[in-house]
N, C-alpha and C positions, 0 to 999 in steps of 0.2 A: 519550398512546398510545405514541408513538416516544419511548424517553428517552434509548436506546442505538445508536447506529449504527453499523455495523461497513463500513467503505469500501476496496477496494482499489486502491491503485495500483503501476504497475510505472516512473511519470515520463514516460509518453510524454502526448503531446498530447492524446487521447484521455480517458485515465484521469488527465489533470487538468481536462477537465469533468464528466468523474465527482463528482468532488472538488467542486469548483466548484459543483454543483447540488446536493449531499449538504450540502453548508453554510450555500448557501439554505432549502435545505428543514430543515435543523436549527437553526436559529435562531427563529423564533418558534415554535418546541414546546421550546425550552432544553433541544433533548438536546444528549449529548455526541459527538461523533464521535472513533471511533477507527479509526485509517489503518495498516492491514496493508500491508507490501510483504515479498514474497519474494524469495527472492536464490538464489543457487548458491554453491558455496565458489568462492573466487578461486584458482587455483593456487597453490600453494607455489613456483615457478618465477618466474609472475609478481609477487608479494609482494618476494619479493628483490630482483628488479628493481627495481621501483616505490621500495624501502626504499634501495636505492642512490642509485637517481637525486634523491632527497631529499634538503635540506639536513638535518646531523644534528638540530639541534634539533625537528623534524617527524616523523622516523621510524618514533617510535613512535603516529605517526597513520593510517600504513600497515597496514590489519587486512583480512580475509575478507569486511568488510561498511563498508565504509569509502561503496563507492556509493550503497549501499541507504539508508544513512542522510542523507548528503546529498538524495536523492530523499524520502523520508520528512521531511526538514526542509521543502523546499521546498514540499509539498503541505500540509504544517501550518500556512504562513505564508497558505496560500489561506485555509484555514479559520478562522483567527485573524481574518481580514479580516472574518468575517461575527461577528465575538465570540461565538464559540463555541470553550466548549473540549475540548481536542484531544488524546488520547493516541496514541503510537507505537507500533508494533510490527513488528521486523524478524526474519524468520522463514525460517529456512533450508528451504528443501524445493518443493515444488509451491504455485503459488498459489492455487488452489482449496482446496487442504487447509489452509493456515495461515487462510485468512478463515474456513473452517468451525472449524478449532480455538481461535483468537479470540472467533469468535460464541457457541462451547458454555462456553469458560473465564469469560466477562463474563456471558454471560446476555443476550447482543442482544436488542434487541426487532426488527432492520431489518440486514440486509446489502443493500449499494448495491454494481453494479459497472456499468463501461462496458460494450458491448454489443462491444466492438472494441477489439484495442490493439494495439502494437507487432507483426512479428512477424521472422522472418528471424534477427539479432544480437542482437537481445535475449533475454533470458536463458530467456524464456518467451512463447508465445503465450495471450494473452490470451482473446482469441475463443472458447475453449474453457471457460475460467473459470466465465462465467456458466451455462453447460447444465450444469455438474457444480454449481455450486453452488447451483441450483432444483431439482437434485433430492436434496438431501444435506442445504440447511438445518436446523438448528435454530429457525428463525423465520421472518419475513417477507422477500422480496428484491426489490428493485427494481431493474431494470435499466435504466439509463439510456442512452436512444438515443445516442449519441456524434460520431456518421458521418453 
């Protein structure tokens, strides 16, 4: 029934038992999960910095989405844990809209999100996420209690 799962995270506590229970639950149906995180551009300001403070051999690892990916690595190795596999996707913009434009580009059969995440410094509040995206799906969404 579920062969596609579309999961967001933004690396906070929360939205990796999102992750965490999207992996349970996708492993004995052999679907695939695929983990959206959204990001903001990094200033141009703080890039240079960051690319300074670098030894030169690393510098050109300093990029606009350099975090997003690390957080996106990190919640892949959750799901790897359950032997299920796992695609990325790092998406500049609003997080609601990049899991619904994931879910329409793949053809989801399931978007999974935390019910609660980060809010304050982080790049985005979460919380919001889920209400725009039960009513915007392209498919199924489960929201996982997280709190």
């Amino acid at each position: 029934m579920f062969k596609s799962i579309v999961v967001g995270t933004d690396g906070s506590e929360t939205a990796s038992e999102a992750v965490r229970q999207a992996g349970e639950f996708a492993a004995p149906l052999g679907a695939t999960i695929e983990l959206v995180s959204a990001y903001a551009p990094v200033s141009q300001a703080r890039l240079r910095e960051e690319s300074q403070a670098a030894p030169g051999d690393v510098q050109w690892m300093v990029n606009p989405r350099e975090d997003v990916d690390a957080t996106l690595e990190a919640a892949a190795e959750i799901v790897r844990g359950f032997g299920v596999e796992v695609r990325t996707y790092a998406r500049q913009g609003d997080p609601a809209d990049s899991l619904l434009d994931v879910a329409e580009e793949i053809g989801a059969d399931l978007i999974v999100v935390g019910n609660k995440g980060m809010t304050g410094a982080k790049r985005f509040l979460l919380g919001s996420v889920p209400n725009k995206v039960s009513h915007h799906a392209p498919c199924s969404v489960l929201i996982i209690r997280t709190t």
